[in-house]
Each structure stands twice: as C-alpha cells, then as structure tokens.
N, C-alpha and C positions, 0 to 999 in steps of 0.2 A: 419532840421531833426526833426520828430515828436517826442517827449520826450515816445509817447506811438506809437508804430506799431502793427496795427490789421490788420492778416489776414484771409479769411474764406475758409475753406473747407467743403467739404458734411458735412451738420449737425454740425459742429463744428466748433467755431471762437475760434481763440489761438492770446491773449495777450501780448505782450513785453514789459514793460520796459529798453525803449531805453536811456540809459542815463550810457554806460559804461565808460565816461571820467569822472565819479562820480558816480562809481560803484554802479547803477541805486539807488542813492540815491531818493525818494521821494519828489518834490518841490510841492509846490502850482498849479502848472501847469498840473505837474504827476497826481493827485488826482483826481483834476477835470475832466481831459482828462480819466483817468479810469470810473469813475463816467457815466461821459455820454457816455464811447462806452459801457456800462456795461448796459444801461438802452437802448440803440439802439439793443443792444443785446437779453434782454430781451422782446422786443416789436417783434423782428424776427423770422422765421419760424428753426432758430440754435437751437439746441436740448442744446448743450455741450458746456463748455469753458474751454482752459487749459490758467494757465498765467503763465509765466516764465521771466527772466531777459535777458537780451543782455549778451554775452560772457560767460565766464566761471569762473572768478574771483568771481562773486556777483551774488546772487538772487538780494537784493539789500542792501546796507548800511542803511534803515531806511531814519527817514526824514532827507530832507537838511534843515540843521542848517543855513543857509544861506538864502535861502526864504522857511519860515518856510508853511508846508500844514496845511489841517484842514485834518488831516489825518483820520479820521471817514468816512470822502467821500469815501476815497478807501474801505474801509474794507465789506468784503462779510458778507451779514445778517444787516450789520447798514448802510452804506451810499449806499452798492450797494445790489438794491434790488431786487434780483430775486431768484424762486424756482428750476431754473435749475441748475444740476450738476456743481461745479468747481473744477476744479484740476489743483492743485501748481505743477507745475516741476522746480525743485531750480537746481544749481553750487554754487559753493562756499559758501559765507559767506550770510548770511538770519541774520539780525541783526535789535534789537529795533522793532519797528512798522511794520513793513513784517514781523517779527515775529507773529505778531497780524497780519496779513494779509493770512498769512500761515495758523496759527491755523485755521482759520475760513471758510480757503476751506474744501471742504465737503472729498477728498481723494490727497495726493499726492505723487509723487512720487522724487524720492534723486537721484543727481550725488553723487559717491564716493566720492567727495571732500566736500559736503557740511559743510557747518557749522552752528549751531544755537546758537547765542547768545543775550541775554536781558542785558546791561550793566547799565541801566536808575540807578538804586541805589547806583552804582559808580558817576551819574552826579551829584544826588541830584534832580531828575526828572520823573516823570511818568504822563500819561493820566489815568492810570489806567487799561486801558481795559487785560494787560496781565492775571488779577487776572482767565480770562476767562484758562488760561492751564491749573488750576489744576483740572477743570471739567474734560480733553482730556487725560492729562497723569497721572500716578500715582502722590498724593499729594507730596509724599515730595522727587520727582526727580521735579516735578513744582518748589516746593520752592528752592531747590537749584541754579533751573535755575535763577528766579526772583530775590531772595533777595542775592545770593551770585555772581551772572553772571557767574557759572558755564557754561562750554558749551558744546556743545552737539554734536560730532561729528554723521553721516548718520546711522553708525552701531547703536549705541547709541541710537540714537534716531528712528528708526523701531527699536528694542527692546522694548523699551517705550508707542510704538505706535503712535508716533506724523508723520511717514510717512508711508506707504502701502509698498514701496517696495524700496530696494538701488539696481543702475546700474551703470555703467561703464560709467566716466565722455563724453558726447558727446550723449551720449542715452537717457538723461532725457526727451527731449522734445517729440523727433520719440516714445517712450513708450506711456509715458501719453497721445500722441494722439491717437495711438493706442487703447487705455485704453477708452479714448474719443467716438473713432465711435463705438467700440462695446456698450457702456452704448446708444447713438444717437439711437442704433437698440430696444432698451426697451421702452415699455410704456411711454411717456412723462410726462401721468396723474399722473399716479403709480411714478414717478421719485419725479415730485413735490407734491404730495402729501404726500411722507415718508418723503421727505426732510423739507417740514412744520410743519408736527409734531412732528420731531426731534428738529429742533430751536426753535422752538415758546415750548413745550413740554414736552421735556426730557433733553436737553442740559441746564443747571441751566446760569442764565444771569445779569452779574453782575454789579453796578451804575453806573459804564465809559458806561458800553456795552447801558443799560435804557436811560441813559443822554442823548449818542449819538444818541439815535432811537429818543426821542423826538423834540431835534434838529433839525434833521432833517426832520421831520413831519411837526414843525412850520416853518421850512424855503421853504416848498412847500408853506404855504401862504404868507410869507413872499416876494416871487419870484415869484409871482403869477399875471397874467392881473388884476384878480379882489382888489390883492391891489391897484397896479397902477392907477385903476378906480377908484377904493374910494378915495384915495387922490386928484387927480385931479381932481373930483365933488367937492370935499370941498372947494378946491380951488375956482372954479368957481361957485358956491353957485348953485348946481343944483342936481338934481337927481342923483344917481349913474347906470347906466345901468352894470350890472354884468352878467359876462360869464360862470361861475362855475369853471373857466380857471386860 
C-alpha cells in the first residue's frame, strides 16, 4: 500500500496520506513520496491540488517518531515547490508538523471534527517553522497555540482564520475539490502569479522557514549528475564533462 495515494481529475490531482493505521502520521517515506508527486505535479498540465488524510480520525499525527522525516520536504513553499493553488481538507486531529503543512496551504477547508494542535513545547521540541502562524492568525490566539498547546477546535479555528470554511464530517474532501475545479477554470498565470507574490512578498518568513529553502536549494546540487560527475573525474584524474543536470 502506497503511504501516499494520488489521484487526478480534470485539472485537479488530490493527495492522501495513506497511513490511517498511524493516523497518517508523517515517516521518511511520506515526505519524500509527497515531495515528488508534488514536483510531478507541478511539471503537469493540473492547474489545482487538494491534500487530505485517509479516514476520519486524522488529517495526520505529525511526524513518526519512529522513522523520523526531514519534514521540510513536505511542506508547501519550502520543500514542495510550486505556484499552483493548494488546499488542505482535514478530519480529525491536524497535529505537530501538518500543522506546518496546513498553514502553508494557500486555502483550506475543516470537517466538524477536526482538531488542531502544536504540542512540541510540552515535548521539549521544535524545527521551528510553526513561528510562521502568527503571520496567518491573530498573534496572541498563534501564541497560545504554540507556546501553551492550546487547541483549536474547526469553529475556532475559521473564526481565526486559519480555515476558509467548516462542513459536515465526510464533505471535506467532495468541497475542496469542488472549491478546486472552479479555481482549475481562472487564469493559471493570474493564479501563480498572486500566489508568488504573496510567499515570496507579503507573507513575512521565518529562520526554520530560510534554513529550510536553503537546504533545500543545496541539496538540488547535492543530488545532482553534475556532482556525481565531479566526483567521479577526481577520482579518475580526468576532465569533468558536466550536464547542468
């Protein structure tokens, strides 16, 4: 079973983490597996993405503490890089790092049940990147969330503004894609275009959020044929023939 199931419809691929016997917790595997249907994505003629979790319990638990991810790979704007629309449709509990994965979709939509909680300051743990809510919601409903793991039940949170709209658990996903082909019928250019100006622009970006774009920048060379070339000339005491690749 694939830990992520992508399916596409007109104009629109919708996301799953499949991992409801660990209430789509986040592994090493998840990450990467988003990462690159996120960049197969973006290279497509799909206008739109919604992501959502398997079942109804969990958007997801955050990473698994078990095989730990480099969870930056997931997250929309740092490891996955595209200007096209995303949108989050959650169930249940949205916890830790999908928190940060949530935030950073561009609109989403709540089952009645959901729930959002940041517990890291209870572990003695953070990457950092949450510090990005308190650009999204009011500052000091953010702080409550981060520094006290207050949570935030669907009402709660569209008050705040951290979702677009709360439905009736089982509707979240038939919405958002609803929500999906109509944005697929707008201007693409126009789409990525506000959407680049907003991340890169108006949305303020904070040293987890920096760190991780750089990261991830050098590990395109890092990953790259043309290191693999370099190395292996040095090795063989000869010219390097480089791809730009």
């Amino acid at each position: 079973m694939s830990v992520v199931k992508i399916e596409q419809f007109e104009k629109v691929t919708l996301f799953t983490i499949n991992r409801p016997e660990k209430h789509n917790a986040i592994c090493k595997e998840t990450a990467l597996a988003l990462q690159q249907g996120f960049e197969e994505f973006d290279l497509s003629d799909q206008r739109v993405a919604v992501i959502t979790g398997a079942g109804e319990k969990a958007f997801s638990a955050g990473a698994d503490v078990t095989n730990l991810p480099e969870l930056w790979r997931c997250i929309p704007t740092v490891g996955i890089q595209t200007e096209k629309p995303i949108i989050a449709a959650t169930a249940g509990w949205v916890v830790g790092g999908s928190m940060v994965l949530h935030m950073m979709c561009d609109l989403a939509i709540a089952a009645d049940n959901t729930r959002f909680s940041y517990p890291e300051a209870k572990l003695g743990f953070t990457g950092g990147m949450i510090a990005g809510l308190a650009a999204r919601i009011p500052h000091k409903v953010a702080m409550d969330v981060i520094l006290c793991g207050e949570i935030l039940d669907a009402q709660r949170a569209y008050e705040v503004g951290l979702v677009n709209q709360v439905v009736p658990l089982g509707q979240q996903v038939e919405i958002a894609l609803e929500k999906a082909q109509k944005l697929s019928k707008a201007s693409p250019l126009v789409l990525k275009t506000l959407k680049r100006f907003i991340t890169r622009d108006v949305l303020p970006q904070g040293p987890s959020e920096l760190m991780a774009r750089t990261i991830r920048e050098l590990n395109v060379v890092r990953e790259s044929d043309d290191q693999k070339e370099g190395v292996q000339a040095f090795r063989e005491k000869r010219e390097p023939v480089y791809s730009g690749k």
